[in-house]
PALUM-395643 format. One record per residue (C-alpha): residue number from 1; x, y, z; residue in one letter. Coordinates in nm, 4 decimals. Example, Ala and Ser with C-alpha at 12.3 -4.5 7.8 and 13.67 -1.06 7.14 Angstrom:
REM residues 2
[1 [1.2300 -0.4500 0.7800] "A"]
[2 [1.3670 -0.1060 0.7140] "S"]
//
This chain:
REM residues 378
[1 [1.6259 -0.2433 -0.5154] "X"]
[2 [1.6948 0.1038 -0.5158] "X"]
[3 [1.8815 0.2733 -0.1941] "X"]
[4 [1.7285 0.4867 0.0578] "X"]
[5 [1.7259 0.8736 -0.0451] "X"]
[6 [1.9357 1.1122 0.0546] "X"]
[7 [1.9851 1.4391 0.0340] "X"]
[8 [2.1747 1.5497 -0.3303] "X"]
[9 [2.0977 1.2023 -0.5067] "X"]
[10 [1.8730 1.2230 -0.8500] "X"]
[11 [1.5246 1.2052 -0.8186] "X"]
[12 [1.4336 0.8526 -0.8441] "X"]
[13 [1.1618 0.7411 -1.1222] "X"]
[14 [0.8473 0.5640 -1.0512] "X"]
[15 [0.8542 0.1589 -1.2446] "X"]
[16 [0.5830 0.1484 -1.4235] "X"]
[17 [0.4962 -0.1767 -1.2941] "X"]
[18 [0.6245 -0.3137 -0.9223] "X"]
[19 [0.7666 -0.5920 -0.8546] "X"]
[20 [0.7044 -0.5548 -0.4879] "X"]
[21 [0.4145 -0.4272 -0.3399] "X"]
[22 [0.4179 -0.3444 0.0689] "X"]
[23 [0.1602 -0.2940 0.3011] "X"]
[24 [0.1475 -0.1392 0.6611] "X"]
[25 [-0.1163 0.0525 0.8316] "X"]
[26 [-0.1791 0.3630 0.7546] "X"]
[27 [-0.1764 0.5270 1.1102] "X"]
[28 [0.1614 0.3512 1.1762] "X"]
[29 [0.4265 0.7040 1.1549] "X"]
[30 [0.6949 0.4554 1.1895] "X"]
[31 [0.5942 0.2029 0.9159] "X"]
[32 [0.5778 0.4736 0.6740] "X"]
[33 [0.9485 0.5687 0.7696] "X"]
[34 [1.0659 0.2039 0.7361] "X"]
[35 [0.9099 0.1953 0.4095] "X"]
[36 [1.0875 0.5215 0.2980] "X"]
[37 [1.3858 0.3775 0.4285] "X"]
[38 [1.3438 0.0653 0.2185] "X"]
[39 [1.1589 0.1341 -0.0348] "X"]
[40 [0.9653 -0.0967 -0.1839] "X"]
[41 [0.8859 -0.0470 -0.5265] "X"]
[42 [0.5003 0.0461 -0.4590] "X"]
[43 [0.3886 0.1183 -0.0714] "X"]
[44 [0.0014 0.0714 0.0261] "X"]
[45 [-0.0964 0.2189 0.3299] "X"]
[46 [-0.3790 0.0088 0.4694] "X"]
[47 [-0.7355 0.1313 0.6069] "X"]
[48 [-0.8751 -0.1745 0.6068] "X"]
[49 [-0.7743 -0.4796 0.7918] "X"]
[50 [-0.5118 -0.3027 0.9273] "X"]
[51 [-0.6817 -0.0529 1.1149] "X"]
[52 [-0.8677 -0.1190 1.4006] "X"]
[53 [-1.2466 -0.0487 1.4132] "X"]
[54 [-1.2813 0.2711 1.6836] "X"]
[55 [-0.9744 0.4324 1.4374] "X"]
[56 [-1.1074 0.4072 1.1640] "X"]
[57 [-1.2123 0.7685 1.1050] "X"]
[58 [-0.8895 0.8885 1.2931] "X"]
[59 [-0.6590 0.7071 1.0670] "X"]
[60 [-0.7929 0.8683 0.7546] "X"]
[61 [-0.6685 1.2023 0.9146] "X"]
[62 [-0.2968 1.0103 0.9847] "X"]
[63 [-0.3065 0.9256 0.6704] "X"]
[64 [-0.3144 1.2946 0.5143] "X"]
[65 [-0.0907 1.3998 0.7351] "X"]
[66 [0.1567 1.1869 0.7134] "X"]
[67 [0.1614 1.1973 0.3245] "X"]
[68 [0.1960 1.5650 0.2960] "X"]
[69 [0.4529 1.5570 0.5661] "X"]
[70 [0.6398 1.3117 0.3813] "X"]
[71 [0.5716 1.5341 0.0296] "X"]
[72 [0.6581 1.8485 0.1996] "X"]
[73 [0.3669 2.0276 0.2992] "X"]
[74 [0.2034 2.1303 0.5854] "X"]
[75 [-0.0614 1.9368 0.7359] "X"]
[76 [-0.4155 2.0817 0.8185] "X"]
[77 [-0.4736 2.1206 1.2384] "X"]
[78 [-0.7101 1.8159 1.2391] "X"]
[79 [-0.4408 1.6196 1.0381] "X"]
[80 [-0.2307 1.7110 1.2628] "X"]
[81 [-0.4044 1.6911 1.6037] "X"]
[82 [-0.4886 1.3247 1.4750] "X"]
[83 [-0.0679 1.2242 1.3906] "X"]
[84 [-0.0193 1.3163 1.7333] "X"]
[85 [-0.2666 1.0641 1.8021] "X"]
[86 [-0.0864 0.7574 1.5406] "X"]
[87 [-0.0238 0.4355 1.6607] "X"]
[88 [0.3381 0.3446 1.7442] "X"]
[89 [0.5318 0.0163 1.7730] "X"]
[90 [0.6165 -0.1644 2.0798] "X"]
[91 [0.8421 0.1250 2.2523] "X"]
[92 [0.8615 0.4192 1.9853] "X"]
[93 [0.5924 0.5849 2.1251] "X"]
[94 [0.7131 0.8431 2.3297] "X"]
[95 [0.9401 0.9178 1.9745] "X"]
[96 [0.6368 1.0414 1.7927] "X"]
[97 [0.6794 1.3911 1.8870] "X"]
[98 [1.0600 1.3628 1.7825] "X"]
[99 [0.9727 1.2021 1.4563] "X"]
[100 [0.6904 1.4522 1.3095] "X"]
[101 [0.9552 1.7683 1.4198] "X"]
[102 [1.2573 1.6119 1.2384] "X"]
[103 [1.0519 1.5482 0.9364] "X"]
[104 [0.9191 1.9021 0.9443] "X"]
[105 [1.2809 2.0630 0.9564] "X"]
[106 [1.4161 1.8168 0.7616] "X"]
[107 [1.1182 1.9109 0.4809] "X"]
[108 [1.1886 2.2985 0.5576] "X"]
[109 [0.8503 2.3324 0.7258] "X"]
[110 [0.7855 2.6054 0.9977] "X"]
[111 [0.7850 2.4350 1.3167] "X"]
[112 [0.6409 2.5713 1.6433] "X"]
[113 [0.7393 2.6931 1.9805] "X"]
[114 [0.7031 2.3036 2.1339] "X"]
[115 [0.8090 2.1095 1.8112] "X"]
[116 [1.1172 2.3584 1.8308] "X"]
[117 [1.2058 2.2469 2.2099] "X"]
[118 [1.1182 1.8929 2.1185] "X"]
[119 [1.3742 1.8781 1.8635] "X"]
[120 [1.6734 2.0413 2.0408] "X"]
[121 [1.6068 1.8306 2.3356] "X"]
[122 [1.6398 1.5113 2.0941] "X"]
[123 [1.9040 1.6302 1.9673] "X"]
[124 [2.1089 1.6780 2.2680] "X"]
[125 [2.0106 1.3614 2.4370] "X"]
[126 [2.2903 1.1094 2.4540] "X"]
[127 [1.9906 0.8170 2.4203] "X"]
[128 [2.1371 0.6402 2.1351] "X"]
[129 [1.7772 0.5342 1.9639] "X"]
[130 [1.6439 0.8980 1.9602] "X"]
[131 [1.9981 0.9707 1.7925] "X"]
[132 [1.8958 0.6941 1.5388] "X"]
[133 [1.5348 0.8088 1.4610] "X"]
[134 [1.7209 1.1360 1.4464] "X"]
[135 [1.9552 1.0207 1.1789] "X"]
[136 [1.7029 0.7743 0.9919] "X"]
[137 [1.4526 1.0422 0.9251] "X"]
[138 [1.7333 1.2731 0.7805] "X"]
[139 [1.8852 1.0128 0.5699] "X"]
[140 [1.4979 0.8445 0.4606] "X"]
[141 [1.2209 1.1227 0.4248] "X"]
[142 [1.0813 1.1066 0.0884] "X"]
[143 [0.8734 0.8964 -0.1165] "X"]
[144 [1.0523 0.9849 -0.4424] "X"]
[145 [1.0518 0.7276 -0.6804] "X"]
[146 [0.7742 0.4935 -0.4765] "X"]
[147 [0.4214 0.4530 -0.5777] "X"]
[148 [0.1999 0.5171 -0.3165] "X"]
[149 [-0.1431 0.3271 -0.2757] "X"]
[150 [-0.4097 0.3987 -0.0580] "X"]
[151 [-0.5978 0.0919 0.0421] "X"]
[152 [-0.9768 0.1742 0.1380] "X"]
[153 [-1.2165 -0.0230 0.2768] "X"]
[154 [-1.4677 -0.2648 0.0914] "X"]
[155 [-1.7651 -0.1114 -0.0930] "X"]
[156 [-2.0074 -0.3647 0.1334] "X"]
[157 [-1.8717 -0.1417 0.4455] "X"]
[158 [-1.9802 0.1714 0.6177] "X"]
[159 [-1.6381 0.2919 0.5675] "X"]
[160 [-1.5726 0.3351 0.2148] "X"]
[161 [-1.7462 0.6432 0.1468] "X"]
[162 [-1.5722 0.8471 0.4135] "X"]
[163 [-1.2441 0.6736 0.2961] "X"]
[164 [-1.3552 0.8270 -0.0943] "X"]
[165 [-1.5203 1.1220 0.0276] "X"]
[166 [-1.2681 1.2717 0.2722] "X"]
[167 [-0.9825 1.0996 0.2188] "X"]
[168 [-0.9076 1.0810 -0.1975] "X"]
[169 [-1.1169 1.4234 -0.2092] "X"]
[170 [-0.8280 1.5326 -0.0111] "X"]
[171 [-0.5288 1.3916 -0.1427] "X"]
[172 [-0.6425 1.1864 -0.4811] "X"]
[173 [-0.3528 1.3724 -0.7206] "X"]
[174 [-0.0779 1.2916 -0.4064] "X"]
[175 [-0.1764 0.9157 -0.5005] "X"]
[176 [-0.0970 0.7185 -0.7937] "X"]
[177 [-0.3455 0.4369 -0.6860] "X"]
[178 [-0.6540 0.2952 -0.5503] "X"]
[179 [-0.6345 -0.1009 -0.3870] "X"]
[180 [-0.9913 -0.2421 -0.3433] "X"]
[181 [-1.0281 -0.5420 -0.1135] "X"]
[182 [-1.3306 -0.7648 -0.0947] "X"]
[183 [-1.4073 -0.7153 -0.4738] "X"]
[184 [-1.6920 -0.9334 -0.5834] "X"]
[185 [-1.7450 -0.8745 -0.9322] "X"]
[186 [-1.7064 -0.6006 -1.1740] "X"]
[187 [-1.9829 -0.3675 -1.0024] "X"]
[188 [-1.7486 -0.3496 -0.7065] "X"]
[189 [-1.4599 -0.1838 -0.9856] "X"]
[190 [-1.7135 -0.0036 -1.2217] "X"]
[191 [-1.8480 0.2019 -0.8778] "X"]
[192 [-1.5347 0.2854 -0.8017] "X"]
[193 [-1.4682 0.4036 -1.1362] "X"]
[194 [-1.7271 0.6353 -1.1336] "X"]
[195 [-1.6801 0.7956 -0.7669] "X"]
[196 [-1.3151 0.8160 -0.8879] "X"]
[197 [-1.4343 1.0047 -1.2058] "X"]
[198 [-1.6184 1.2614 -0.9894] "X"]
[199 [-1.3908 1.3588 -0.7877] "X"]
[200 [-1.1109 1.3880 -1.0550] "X"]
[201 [-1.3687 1.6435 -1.2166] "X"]
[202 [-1.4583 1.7982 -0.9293] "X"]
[203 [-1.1120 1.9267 -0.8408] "X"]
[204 [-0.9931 1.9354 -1.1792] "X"]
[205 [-0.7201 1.6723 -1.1567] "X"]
[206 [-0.6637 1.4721 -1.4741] "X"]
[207 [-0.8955 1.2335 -1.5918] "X"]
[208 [-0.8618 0.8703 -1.5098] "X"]
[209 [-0.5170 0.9542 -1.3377] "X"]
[210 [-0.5812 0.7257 -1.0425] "X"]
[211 [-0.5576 0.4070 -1.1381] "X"]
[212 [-0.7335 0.1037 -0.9130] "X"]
[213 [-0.6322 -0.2459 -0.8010] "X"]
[214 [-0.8470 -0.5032 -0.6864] "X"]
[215 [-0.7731 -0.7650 -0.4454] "X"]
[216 [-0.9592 -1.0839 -0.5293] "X"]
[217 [-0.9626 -1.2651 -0.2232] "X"]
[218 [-1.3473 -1.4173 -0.2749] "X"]
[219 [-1.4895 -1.7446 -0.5015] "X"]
[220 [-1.7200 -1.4596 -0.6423] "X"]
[221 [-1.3974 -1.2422 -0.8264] "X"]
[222 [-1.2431 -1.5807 -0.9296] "X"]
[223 [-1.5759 -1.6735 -1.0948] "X"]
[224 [-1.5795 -1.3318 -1.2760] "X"]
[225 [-1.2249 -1.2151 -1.2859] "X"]
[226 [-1.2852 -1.1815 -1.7047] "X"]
[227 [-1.5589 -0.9004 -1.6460] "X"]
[228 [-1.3216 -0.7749 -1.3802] "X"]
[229 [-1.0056 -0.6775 -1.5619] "X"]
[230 [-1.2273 -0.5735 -1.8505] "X"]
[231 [-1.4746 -0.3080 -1.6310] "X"]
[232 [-1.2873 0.0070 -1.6354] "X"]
[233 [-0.9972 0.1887 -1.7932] "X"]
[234 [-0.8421 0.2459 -1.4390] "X"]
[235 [-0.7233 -0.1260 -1.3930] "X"]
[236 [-0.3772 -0.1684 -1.3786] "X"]
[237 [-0.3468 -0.4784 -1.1281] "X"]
[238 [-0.5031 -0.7693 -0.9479] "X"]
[239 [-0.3802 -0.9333 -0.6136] "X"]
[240 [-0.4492 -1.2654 -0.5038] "X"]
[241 [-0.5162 -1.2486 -0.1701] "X"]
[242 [-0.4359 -1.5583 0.0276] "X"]
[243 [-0.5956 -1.5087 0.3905] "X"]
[244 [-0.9593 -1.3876 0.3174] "X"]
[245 [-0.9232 -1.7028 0.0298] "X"]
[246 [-0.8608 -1.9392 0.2789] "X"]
[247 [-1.1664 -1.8348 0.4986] "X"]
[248 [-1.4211 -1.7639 0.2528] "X"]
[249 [-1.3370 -2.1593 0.0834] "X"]
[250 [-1.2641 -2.3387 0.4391] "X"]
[251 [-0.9299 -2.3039 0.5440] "X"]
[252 [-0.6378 -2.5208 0.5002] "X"]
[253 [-0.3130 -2.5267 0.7263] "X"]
[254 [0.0160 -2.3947 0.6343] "X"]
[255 [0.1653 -2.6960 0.4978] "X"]
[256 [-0.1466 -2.6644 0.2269] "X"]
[257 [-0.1754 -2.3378 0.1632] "X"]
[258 [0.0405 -2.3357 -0.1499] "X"]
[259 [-0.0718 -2.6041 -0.3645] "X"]
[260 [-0.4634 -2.5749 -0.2515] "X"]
[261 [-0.5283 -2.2022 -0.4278] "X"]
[262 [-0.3758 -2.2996 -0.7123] "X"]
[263 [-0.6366 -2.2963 -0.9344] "X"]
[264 [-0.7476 -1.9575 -0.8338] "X"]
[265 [-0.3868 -1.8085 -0.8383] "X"]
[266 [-0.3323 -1.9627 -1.1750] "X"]
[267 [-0.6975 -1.7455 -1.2878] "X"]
[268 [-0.5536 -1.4236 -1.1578] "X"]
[269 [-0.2435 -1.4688 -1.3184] "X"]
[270 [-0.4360 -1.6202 -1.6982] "X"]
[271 [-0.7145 -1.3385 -1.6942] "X"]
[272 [-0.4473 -1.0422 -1.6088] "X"]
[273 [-0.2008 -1.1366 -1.8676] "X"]
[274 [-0.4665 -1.1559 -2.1334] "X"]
[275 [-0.5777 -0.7853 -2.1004] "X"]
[276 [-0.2208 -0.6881 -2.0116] "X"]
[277 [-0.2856 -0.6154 -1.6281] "X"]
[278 [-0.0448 -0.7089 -1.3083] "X"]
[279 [-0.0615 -1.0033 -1.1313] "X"]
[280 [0.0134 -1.0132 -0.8034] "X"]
[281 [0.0968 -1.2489 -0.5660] "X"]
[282 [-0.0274 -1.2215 -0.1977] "X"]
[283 [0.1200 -1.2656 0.1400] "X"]
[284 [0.3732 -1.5381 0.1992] "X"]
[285 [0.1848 -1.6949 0.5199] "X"]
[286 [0.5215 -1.7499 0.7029] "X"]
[287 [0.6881 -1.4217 0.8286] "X"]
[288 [1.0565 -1.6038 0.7823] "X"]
[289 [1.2888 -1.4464 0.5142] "X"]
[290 [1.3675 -1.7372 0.4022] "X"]
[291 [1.0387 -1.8302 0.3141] "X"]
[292 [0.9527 -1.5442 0.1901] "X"]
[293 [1.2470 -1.5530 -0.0380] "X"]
[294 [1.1274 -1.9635 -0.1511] "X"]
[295 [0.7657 -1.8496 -0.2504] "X"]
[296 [0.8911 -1.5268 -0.4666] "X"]
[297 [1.0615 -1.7756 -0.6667] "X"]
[298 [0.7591 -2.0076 -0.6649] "X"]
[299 [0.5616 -1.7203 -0.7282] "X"]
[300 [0.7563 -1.6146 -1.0518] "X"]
[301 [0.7349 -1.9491 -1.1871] "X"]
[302 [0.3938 -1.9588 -1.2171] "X"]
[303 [0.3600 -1.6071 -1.4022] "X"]
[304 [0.3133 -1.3370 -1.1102] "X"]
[305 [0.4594 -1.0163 -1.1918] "X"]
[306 [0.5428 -0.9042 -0.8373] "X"]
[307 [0.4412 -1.0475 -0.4849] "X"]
[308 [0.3032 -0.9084 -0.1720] "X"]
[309 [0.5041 -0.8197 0.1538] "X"]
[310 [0.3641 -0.6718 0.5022] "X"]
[311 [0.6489 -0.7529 0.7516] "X"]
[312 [1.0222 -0.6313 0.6965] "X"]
[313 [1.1188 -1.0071 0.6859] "X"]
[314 [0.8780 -1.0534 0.3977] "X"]
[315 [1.0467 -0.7489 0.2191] "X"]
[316 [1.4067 -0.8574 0.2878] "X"]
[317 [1.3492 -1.1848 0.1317] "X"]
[318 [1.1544 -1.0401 -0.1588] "X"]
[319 [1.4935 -0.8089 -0.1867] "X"]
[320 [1.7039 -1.1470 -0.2024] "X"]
[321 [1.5199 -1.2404 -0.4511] "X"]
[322 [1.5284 -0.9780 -0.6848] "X"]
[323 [1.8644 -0.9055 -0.5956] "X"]
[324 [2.0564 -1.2559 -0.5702] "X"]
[325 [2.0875 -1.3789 -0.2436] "X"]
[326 [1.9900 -1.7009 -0.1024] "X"]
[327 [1.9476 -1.6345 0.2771] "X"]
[328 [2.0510 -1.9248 0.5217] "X"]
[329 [1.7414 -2.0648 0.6575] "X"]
[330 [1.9414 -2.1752 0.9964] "X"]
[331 [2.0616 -1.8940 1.0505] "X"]
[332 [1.8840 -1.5618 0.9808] "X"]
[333 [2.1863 -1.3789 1.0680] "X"]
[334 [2.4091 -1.5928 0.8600] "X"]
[335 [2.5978 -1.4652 0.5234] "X"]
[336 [2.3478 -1.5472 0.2067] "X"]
[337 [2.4796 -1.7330 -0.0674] "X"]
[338 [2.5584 -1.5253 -0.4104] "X"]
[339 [2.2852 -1.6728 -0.6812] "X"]
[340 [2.1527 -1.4899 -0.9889] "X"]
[341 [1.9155 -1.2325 -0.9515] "X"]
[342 [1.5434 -1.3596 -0.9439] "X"]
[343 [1.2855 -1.1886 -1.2291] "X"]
[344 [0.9029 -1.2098 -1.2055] "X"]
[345 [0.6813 -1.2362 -1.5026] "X"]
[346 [0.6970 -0.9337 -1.7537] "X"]
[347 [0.3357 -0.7284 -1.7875] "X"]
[348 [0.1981 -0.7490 -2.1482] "X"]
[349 [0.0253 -0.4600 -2.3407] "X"]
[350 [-0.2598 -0.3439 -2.2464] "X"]
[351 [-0.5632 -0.4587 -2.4369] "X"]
[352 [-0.8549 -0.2652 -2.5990] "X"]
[353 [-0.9782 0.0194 -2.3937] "X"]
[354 [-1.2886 -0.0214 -2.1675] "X"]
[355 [-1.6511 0.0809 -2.1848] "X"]
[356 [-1.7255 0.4182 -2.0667] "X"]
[357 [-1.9301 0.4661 -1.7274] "X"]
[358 [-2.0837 0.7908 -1.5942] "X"]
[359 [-2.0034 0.9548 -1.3311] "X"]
[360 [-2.1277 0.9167 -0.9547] "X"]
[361 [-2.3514 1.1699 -0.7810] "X"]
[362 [-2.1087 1.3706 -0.5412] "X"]
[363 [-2.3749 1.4680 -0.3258] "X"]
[364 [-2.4870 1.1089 -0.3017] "X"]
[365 [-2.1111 0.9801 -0.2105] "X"]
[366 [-2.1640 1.2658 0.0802] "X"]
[367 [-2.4810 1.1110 0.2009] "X"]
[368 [-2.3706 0.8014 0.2267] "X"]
[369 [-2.0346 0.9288 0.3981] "X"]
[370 [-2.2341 1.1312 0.6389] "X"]
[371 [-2.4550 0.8657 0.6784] "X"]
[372 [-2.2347 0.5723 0.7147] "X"]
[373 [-2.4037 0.3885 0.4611] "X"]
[374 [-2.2182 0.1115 0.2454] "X"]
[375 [-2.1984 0.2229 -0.1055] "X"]
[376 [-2.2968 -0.1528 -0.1910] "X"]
[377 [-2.5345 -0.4046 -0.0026] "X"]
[378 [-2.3212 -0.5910 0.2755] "X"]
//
């Protein structure tokens, strides 16, 4: 995978189609800075699941910050007041302050009066992780080269109309994609379609430039996963989504958990190679690098194009994959063993182009935003 950019390096290009998707909450300041450090070949900052109920308005906010921050630009004073307000890790709290001055000189942003004396106090303290953060966010502060997903929450929820409303009204031409979770059908993808279309004409971005991913994670999208890849233009992806599978059909254990979603893993993969979409795999259940790296390979074989990671473990062993290295299982620390780089499944062409749909009301996607209405029965 690509290294970390730095300052003088080429401008690294977008791949068309990832291999390995990443997903971390999308108040988190320092998740996005890991990622950037990383880099993952497509990062989706998470609403959803990820995002705890009382923040759910207040990450939205984060979430525009942070993104123009990380693109260059200045942040609004809401966006702002509401960074100052992002969650942290376990102990990188009090570095927030640190963090969002850094990035702003790094970025050549005008900084002010307290972000100034925050800064030159970090940078004369002799505390070794503030000279780390300090050095991290100067080596890893852009998203060149990364697609960046914004993943809202389900249509059946209060939430998604804010989420479309303030947040892609906001920032839709900084994204490059959409990730719906909870899809049940092709209604779920064809509404987003349209809101999508509105917007897009409303600011006067191009047409049909975000694209949208849906995470089939129900017995409702397997049953209809045909209709789904077919409903709009703006598919590029689905992702099989492992947890939310194993509670909506029962639940199985660990030890299970690969061989009992087989048949609907197999559909995602079938129904998004036949149009010429991505198929991806979910979450590896296990946080271990080593397993991680075991079910990328397992993953490959059956026909994914790219797999899932939300924990740097999950990433690292995706990267051993991709990169050949077998990590030692007994010893996470241990040397990995040389091996031939891992591939995933390549993505076909693209099939004939979808039906049309018109466009949604914009003054209805702001009642039901003011409202707090779900744009689709729960």
């Amino acid at each position: 995978m690509p290294q970390p950019t730095v300052e003088g390096t080429a401008v690294l290009a977008k791949r068309e189609h990832p291999r390995v998707q990443h997903v971390f909450p999308a108040d988190n300041w320092y998740f996005w800075l890991k990622a950037a450090e990383d880099r993952p070949d497509e990062i989706i900052a998470d609403l959803e699941d990820a995002v705890a109920t009382p923040r759910k308005e207040l990450a939205r906010d984060i979430f525009i910050a942070v993104l123009k921050l990380f693109q260059g630009d200045v942040p609004g004073e809401a966006e702002m007041a509401a960074l100052r307000q992002a969650n942290s890790p376990e102990g990188r709290g009090p570095h927030l302050s640190v963090f969002i001055a850094k990035l702003k000189a790094v970025k050549g942003l005008p900084l002010t009066a307290v972000e100034q004396a925050v800064l030159q106090e970090a940078e004369e303290s002799p505390d070794k992780k503030l000279q780390a953060l300090l050095a991290q966010v100067g080596r890893c502060h852009s998203l060149e080269g990364i697609i960046v997903t914004l993943r809202i929450n389900n249509l059946h929820t209060k939430w998604s109309a804010g989420d479309l409303f303030h947040v892609v009204r906001a920032v839709g031409d900084r994204l490059d994609r959409i990730l719906l979770p909870k899809v049940e059908g092709p209604e779920d993808t064809i509404l987003l379609h349209r809101i999508l279309t509105t917007i897009e004409a409303e600011k006067g971005w191009a047409p049909d430039g975000i694209k949208t991913q849906a995470l089939i994670e129900l017995p409702s999208a397997v049953r209809q996963l045909d209709a789904i890849c077919r409903s709009t233009c703006r598919m590029v992806s689905n992702i099989f989504g492992l947890v939310d599978w194993t509670a909506a059909t029962g639940g199985r254990d660990q030890d299970h958990q690969g061989s009992y979603p087989l048949y609907a893993r197999c559909r995602t993969i079938e129904a998004s190679a036949v149009v010429g979409l991505e198929s991806i795999d979910g979450i590896t259940p296990s946080l271990q690098r080593h397993r991680t790296f075991v079910d990328a390979g397992k993953a490959a074989r059956l026909g994914f194009t790219a797999k899932w990671s939300v924990n740097p473990n999950n990433l690292a062993g995706l990267q051993d994959y991709l990169e050949g290295r077998r990590p030692n299982h007994r010893d996470p620390r241990g040397k990995p063993t040389p091996i031939a780089p891992g591939v995933f499944a390549e993505v076909g062409s693209r099939a004939a182009s979808a039906p049309a749909h018109p466009p949604f009301p914009l003054e209805e996607l702001e009642r039901y935003a003011r409202d707090k209405r779900p744009l689709l029965p729960p």
